[in-house]
C-alpha positions in Angstrom: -34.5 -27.7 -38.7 -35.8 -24.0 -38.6 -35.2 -22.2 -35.2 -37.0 -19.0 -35.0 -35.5 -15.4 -34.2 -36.5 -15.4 -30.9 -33.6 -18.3 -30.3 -31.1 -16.5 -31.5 -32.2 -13.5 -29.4 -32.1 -15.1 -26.3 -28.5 -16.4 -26.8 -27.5 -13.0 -27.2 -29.2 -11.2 -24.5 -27.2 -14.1 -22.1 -24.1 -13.0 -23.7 -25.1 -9.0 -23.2 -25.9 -10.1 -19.4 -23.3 -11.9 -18.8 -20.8 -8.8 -19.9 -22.9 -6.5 -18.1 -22.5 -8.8 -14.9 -18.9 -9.4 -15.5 -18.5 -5.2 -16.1 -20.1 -4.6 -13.1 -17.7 -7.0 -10.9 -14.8 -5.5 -12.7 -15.6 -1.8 -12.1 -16.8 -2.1 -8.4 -13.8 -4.2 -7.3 -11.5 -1.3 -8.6 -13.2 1.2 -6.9 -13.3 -0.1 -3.2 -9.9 0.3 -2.0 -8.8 3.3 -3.3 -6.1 6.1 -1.6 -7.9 9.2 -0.2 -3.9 10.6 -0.6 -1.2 9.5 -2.8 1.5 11.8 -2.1 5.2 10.9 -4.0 8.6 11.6 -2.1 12.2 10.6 -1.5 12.3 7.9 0.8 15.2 7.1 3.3 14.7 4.2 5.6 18.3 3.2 7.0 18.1 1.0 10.1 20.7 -2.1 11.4 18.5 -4.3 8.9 16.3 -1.9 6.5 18.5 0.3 4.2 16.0 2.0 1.2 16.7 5.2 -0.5 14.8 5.9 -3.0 11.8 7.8 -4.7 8.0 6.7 -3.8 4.6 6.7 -2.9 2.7 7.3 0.6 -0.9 6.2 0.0 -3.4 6.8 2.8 -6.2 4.3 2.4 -9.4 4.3 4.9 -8.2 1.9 7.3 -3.6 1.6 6.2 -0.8 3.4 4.8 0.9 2.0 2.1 4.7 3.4 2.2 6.3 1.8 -1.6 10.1 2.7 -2.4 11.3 2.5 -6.1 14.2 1.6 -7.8 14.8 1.8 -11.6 10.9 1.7 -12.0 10.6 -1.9 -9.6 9.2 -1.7 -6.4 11.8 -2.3 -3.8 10.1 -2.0 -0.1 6.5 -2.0 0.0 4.5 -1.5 3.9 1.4 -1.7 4.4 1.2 0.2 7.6 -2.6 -0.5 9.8 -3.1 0.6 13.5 -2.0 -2.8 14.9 0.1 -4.3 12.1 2.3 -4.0 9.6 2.5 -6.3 6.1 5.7 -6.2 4.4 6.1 -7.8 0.6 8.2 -10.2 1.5 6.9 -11.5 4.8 3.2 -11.8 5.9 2.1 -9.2 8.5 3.1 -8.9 11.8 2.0 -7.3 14.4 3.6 -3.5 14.9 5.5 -4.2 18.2 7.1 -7.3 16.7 7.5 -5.5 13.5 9.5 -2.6 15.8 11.6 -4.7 18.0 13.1 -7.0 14.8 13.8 -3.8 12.3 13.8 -0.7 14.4 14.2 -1.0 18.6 11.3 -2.2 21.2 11.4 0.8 22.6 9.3 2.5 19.8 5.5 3.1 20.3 3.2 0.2 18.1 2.0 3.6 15.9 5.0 4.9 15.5 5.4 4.2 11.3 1.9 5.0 10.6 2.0 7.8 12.8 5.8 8.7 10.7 4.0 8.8 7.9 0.8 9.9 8.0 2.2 13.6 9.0 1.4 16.5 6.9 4.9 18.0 6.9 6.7 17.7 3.3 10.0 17.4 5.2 9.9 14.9 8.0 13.6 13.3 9.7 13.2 10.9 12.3 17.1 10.5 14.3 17.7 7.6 16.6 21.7 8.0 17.3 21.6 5.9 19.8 19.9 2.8 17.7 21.4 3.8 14.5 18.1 4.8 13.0 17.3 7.6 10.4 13.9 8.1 8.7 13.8 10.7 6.4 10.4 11.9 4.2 10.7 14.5 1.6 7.4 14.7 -0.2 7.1 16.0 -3.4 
């Protein structure tokens, strides 16, 4: 049987709009959660049950912070730190008072982390004697 051009011309413009539609999802999905800062520093978190040191990344999103440690190029802590609650890799999120009392102390303010990292100094040391807690940011 004899199909005309136009056949095979349709198949292909399905094929060029189907990539197209595919392209499209691909790029926009990439470009909606991106950092407005990515700054990289040396990272000590040492607390009664968190003990990182360790070069990495503070990203400040629109709506989190995202606090990653690295070790030998493998990602070893990553937070993602929001105004109410903070998601840890290896647990789901919780919120920021619960997150507090189990890894730092209840006394500490809900913001406290987000508000840790979000500052603007390179050099940032956070000393809780009296809880065994030491925080220390030096960014890059």
């Amino acid at each position: 049987m004899y199909y005309s051009g136009n056949f095979y011309n349709k198949g292909l413009g399905i094929k060029k709009l189907s990539f197209l539609i595919l392209s499209i999802f691909l790029f926009a999905g990439c470009s909606f959660n991106q950092p407005k800062i990515v700054s990289s520093a040396t990272i000590l978190i040492k607390t009664p049950k968190l003990k990182f040191y360790d070069k990495g990344f503070i990203s400040k999103f629109q709506n989190f912070t995202r606090v990653e440690v690295f070790s030998a190029g493998v990602t070893v802590l990553r937070l993602d730190i929001y105004e109410n609650q903070i998601c840890k890799d290896t647990f789901k999120c919780q919120k920021s008072e619960n997150f507090n009392q189990e890894f730092l102390h209840s006394s500490y303010e809900k913001d406290f982390l987000k508000k840790l990292f979000e500052k603007d100094e390179r050099n940032i040391i956070h000393k809780d004697n009296q809880h065994s807690i030491l925080i220390k940011i030096k960014k890059d």
